[in-house]
N, C-alpha and C positions, 0 to 999 in steps of 0.2 A: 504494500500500500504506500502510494507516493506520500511525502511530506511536505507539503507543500508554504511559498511564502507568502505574504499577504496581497502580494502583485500578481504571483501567479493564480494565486485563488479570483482575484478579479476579471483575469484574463482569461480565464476557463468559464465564467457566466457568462463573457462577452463573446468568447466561441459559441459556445453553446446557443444565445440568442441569434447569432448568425448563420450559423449548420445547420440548430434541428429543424426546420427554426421554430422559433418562439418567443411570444411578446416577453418583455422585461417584466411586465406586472404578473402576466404569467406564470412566469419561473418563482417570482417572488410566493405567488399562490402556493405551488406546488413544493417548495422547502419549507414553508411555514405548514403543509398540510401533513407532512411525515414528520418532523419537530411534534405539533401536536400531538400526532400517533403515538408514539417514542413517552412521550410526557405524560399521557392521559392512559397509556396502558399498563407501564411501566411505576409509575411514582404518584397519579392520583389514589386515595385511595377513597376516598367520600366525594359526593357530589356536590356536598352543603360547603367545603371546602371554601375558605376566601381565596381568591387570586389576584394580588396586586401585579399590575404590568407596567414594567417602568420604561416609554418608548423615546427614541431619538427620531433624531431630523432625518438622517440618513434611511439606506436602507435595510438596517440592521433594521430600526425603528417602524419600518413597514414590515419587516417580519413579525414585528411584535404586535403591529397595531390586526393584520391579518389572522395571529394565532387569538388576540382576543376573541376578533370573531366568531373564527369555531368554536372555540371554546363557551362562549355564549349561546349561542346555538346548540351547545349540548347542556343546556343549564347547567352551565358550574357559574357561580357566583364572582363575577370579573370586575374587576375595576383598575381604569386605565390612567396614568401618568406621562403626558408628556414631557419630556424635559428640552428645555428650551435652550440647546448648547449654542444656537447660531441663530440667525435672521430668517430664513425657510425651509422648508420640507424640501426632498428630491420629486420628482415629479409621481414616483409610482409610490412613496409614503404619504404623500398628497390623495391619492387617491383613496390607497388603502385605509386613512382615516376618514375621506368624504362615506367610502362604504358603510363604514364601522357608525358613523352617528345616523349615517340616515337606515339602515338597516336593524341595529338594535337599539337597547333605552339606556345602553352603557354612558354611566356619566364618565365625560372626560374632563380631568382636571389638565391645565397647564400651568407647568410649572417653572416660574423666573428666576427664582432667588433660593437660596438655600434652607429660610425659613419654611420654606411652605412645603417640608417631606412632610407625607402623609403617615397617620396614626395610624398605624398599621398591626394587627393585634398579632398577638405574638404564636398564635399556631397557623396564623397564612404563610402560602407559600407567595415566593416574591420572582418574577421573570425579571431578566435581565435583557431589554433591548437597546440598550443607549447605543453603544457603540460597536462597527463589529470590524472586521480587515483595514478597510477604508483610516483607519487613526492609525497614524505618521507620526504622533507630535505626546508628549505625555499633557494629560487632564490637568491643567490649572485654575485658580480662580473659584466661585461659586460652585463652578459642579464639582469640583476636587472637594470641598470641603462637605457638598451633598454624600459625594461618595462616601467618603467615612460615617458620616452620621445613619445611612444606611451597615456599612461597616459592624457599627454598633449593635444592631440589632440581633435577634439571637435566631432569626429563619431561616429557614432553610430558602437559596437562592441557585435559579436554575436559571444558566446563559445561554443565549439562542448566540451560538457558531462561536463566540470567545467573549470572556469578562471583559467587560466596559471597562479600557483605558491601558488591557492587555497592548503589548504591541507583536505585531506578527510575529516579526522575528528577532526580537531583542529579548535583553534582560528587563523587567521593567519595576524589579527591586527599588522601594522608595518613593513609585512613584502613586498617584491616587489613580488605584482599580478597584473595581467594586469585587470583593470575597466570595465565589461562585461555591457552593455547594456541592451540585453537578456542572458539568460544562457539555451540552450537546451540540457537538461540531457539526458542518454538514461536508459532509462530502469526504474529506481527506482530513487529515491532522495537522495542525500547527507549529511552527519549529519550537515556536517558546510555550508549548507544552512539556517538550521535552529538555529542558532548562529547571534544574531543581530550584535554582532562589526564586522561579513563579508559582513553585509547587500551591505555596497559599492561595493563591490567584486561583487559582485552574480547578482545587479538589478535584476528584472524580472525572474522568472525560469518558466518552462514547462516542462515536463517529456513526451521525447519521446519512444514510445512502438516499440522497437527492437527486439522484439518475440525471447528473451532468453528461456531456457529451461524449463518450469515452473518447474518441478517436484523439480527443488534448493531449494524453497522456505519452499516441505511441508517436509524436509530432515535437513532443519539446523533451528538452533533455533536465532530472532532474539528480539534485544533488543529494538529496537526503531518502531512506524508505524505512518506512516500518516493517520490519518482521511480522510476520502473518504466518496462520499454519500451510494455508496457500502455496506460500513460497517455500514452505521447509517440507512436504511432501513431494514438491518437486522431483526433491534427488535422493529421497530414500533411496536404499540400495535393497531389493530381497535377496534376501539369504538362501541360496540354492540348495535342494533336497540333500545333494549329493556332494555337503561339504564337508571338509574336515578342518583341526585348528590351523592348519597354515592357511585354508581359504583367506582366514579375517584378521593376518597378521601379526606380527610382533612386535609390540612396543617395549622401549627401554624408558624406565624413570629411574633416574637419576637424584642423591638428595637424600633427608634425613639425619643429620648432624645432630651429635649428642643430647640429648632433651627434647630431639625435634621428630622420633619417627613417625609419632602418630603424622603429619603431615603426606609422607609418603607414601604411609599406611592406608589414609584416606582417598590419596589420586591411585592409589593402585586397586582397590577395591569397585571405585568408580569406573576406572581403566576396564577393570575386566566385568563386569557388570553393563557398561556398554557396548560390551561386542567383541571386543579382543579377542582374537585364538588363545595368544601367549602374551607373556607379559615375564620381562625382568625387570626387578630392582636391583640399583646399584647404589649401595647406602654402606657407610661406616660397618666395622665389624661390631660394635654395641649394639646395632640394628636386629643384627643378625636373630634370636632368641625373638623377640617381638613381635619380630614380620614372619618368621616359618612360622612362627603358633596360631598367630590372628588371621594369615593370609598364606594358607599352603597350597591353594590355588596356585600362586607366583612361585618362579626362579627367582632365588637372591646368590648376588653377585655381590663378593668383598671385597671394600677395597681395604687395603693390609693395616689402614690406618685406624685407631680406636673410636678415635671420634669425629674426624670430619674427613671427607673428602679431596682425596691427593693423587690417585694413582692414574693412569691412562687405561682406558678402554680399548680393549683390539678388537678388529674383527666388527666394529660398529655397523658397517654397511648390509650387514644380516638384519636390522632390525626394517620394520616400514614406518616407523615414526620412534622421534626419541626426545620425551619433555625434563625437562631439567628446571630446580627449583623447591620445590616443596621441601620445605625445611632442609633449603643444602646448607644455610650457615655464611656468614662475611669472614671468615678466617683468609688471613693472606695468604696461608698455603692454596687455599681454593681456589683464589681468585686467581693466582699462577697456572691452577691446572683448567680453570676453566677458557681461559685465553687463549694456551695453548689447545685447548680444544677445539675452540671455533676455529682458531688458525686450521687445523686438521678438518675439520668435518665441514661438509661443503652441502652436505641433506639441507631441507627443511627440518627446524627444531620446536618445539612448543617452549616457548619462555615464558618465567612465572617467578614471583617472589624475590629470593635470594637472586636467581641469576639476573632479575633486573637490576638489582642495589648492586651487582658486582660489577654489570656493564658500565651503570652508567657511572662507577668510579673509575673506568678506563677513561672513560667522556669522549671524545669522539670517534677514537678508535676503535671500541668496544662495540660501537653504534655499525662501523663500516666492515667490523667480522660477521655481524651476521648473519646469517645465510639468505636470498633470497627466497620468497613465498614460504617463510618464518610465519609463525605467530606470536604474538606478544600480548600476556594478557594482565597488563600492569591494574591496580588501584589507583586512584588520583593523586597518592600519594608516591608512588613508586612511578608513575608518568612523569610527575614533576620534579623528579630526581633524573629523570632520562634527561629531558629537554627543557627543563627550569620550571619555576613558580608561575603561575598565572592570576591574575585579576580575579578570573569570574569562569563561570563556565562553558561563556561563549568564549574564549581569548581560549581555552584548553582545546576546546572544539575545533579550533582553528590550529592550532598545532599537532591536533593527532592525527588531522588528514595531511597535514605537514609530510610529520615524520611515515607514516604510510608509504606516501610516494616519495620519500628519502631513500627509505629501506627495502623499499619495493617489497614490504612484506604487507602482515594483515596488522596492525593493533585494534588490539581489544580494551576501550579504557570501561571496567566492571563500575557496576554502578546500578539505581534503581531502575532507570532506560538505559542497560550496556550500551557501547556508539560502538560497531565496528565498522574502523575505517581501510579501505582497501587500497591498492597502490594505484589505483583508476578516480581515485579522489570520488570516491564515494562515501560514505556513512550509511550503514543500516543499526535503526534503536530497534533494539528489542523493548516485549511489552509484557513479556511472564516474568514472573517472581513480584517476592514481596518481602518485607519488613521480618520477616521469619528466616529470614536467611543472613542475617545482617549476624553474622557468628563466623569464631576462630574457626577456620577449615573446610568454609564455604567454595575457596578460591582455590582450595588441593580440589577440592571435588571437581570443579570445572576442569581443572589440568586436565584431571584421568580422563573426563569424557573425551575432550576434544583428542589426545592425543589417544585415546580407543579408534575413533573416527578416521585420523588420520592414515593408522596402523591398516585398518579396515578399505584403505584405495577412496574413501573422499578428498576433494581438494580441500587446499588449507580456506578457504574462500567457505566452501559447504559445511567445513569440522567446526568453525567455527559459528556460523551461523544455527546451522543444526545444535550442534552441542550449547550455547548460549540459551538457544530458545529452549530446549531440554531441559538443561538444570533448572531455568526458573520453571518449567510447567511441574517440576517435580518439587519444588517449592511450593509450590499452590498449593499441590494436591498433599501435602505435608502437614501445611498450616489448616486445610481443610479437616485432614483426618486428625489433628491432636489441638495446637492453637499456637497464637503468633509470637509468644514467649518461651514454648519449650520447645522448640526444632532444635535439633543439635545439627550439624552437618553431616553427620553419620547418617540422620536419619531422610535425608535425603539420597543417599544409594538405595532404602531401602524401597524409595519412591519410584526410582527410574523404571523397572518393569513396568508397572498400570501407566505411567504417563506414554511409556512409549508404544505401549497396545491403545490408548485414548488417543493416541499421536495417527497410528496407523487406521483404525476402523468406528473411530465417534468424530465427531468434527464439535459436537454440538458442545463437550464441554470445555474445549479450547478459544480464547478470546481471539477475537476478531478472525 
């Protein structure tokens, strides 16, 4: 699913009015009449309900003046607010409000000045039409100060296509937007949905399907896409009757340093849990007791050292994927063996944890061993160790497609919408997982998967997108079966089977 920016979303209702064709007021009908749908079947739950509607000039404000209608029209109890941000209406919010008073007995209040928000009792629900793509500029003045005094309020507020005073595609921290409850997008998604400092902005988003023109989509080129099951059923691979474990590969992980194998322990578990034929570890002789007893699944391989990592690996080119990291340790014996590693090994590698903190104390060296169509699946933390501190999360945003097409690899910066960026200056957020995953050992699990994936004949491109959307759907279904405080990270392996039979033959309870 494209993600689209506030220009392009405008340009896609102007295709559309030109292609399908179809009048302007039209369209406006038809988005504000599936919004309703979405709203009134989904989250009405009484008919006696209040509904305050707070509309604009624009025509976000004709969406809103339009869903009155309906809405009245099915007796629900509506009451409508202009808000006076400019000197006139657009022509088809113009109309939409001539319909609206000559067709029902809805009174409409307009509103100038900041004193005059309505007393609104406090179990209505409240729409948001003020503003919607169309704002450039952040909300000052009277309506800045309306907004908050809305703000204040303790209702629940639902935005028709984005929070009044959002901006497309920016950060809009600081600035006055009205606090959405749910946010019902139409059509495509917003960049600064996916921007954690407008998380309060946004609460809750769904994307509703306005049956714009497709043809916009295979005509312009875009930079950002949501992950969808859509797209990650694409390249499942079946697993042929008549395989055995070398069909689905060999992976090597690497890592485990003294106090650290549970880390290993977990991306090796995950590792073969997603599909792996085989699987080595290559962890410290301390490891060694640990990992045969918890994981005798795995080959463990020693290296001679007690506790951390020194020795060279022969014979590496046996494996089909080899991730390094999970608790390998910052010991400067390691970081020696690991340099000379990359010097040596010229695969694709799955990067994670320690081996990021090791690189990026090489600094740009470290950065130009890495192998091409690499994965890197740093924290925001462990990013800005690679290639510096950032601002905000659009300035990080902007350097991970950077470094992508530096490295001509994939990064993965992990997060609650992961961005993976590709060396095609792409970005794909993912939109599964949740606040139940936010635990030590979360980031070994992903290792395992992708780097199972990898082992498995997927591209670094697919291991990564696949495996991403994976661990979180297996978080879902985690926090679904126990609650959003007690997931361990373990118990997300224990997840992966049912997510990826829900992956393969239900569609129904995978989001979007």
């Amino acid at each position: 699913m494209k993600i689209l920016t506030g220009e392009q979303t405008r340009a896609w209702d102007k295709f559309t009015i030109e292609n399908e064709p179809i009048e302007s007021f039209d369209l406006m009908l038809r988005a504000s009449k599936y919004w309703m749908h979405k709203l009134r079947f989904q989250y009405l739950s009484y008919r006696e309900q209040n509904i305050y509607i707070l509309a604009g000039l624009g025509n976000n404000g004709g969406d809103a003046l339009c869903i009155a209608k309906m809405l009245a029209e099915r007796n629900y109890k509506v009451y409508v607010w202009v808000i006076w941000h400019g000197e006139k209406f657009t022509e088809e919010t113009a109309k939409a409000r001539y319909i609206l008073e000559t067709s029902t007995d809805i009174d409409i209040f307009d509103v100038t000045h900041t004193t005059q928000i309505p007393n609104i009792p406090a179990d209505a629900l409240i729409i948001d039409g003020i503003f919607g793509t169309g704002l450039t500029r952040p909300v000052t003045g009277w309506v800045a100060d309306f907004f908050c005094k809305i703000n204040k309020l303790s209702n629940q507020v639902f935005a028709i296509d984005m929070p009044s005073g959002l901006l497309s595609d920016k950060i809009s921290e600081g600035n006055a937007v009205i606090c959405a409850t749910e946010t019902l997008t139409l059509e495509a998604p917003k960049l600064a949905f996916l921007l954690p400092e407008n998380e309060k902005y946004v609460g809750n988003w769904k994307v509703i399907d306005v049956y714009l023109h497709p043809d916009f989509l295979f005509i312009n080129e875009f930079q950002y896409e949501l992950i969808t099951k859509d797209l990650v059923k694409k390249f499942i691979k079946k697993r042929p009757k008549f395989a055995h474990k070398g069909t689905f590969g060999h992976a090597l992980l690497i890592g485990g340093e003294y106090g650290k194998a549970g880390a290993i322990l977990l991306a090796g578990k995950a590792c073969l849990k997603s599909g792996a034929g085989l699987l080595t570890i290559f962890a410290p002789c301390s490891a060694h007791t640990i990992l045969q007893t918890a994981l005798p699944d795995a080959i463990f391989l020693a290296d001679e050292n007690e506790k951390y990592i020194t020795k060279d690996i022969q014979n590496t080119e046996k494996y089909q994927a080899i991730g390094i990291g999970c608790g390998l340790g910052t010991n400067p014996d390691t970081k020696t063996w690991l340099e000379n590693f990359l010097i040596q090994n010229k695969n694709p590698l799955v990067l994670d944890a320690d081996a990021l903190n090791l690189i990026a104390e090489m600094g740009e060296k470290g950065l130009s061993l890495i192998p091409q169509n690499s994965i890197l699946t740093p924290h925001p933390k462990e990013f800005d160790r690679l290639v510096g501190a950032s601002e905000d999360s659009l300035e990080r945003l902007e350097k991970l497609k950077i470094l992508a097409q530096k490295i001509k690899s994939i990064v993965l910066l992990k997060g609650h919408h992961t961005a993976i960026a590709t060396p095609e200056g792409r970005v794909y957020f993912n939109n599964t997982g949740n606040s139940a995953m936010a635990k030590g050992g979360s980031g070994d699990v992903l290792t395992g998967i992708i780097t199972s994936l990898l082992a498995q004949g997927y591209t670094s491109w697919e291991a990564s997108i696949l495996g991403v959307y994976w661990h979180g759907h297996a978080g879902d279904n985690a926090k679904s079966s126990m609650s959003e405080v007690s997931v361990l990270a373990s118990d997300l392996i224990k997840f992966l089977g049912k997510s990826w039979r829900e992956l393969q033959i239900n569609d129904d309870v995978l989001p979007f």
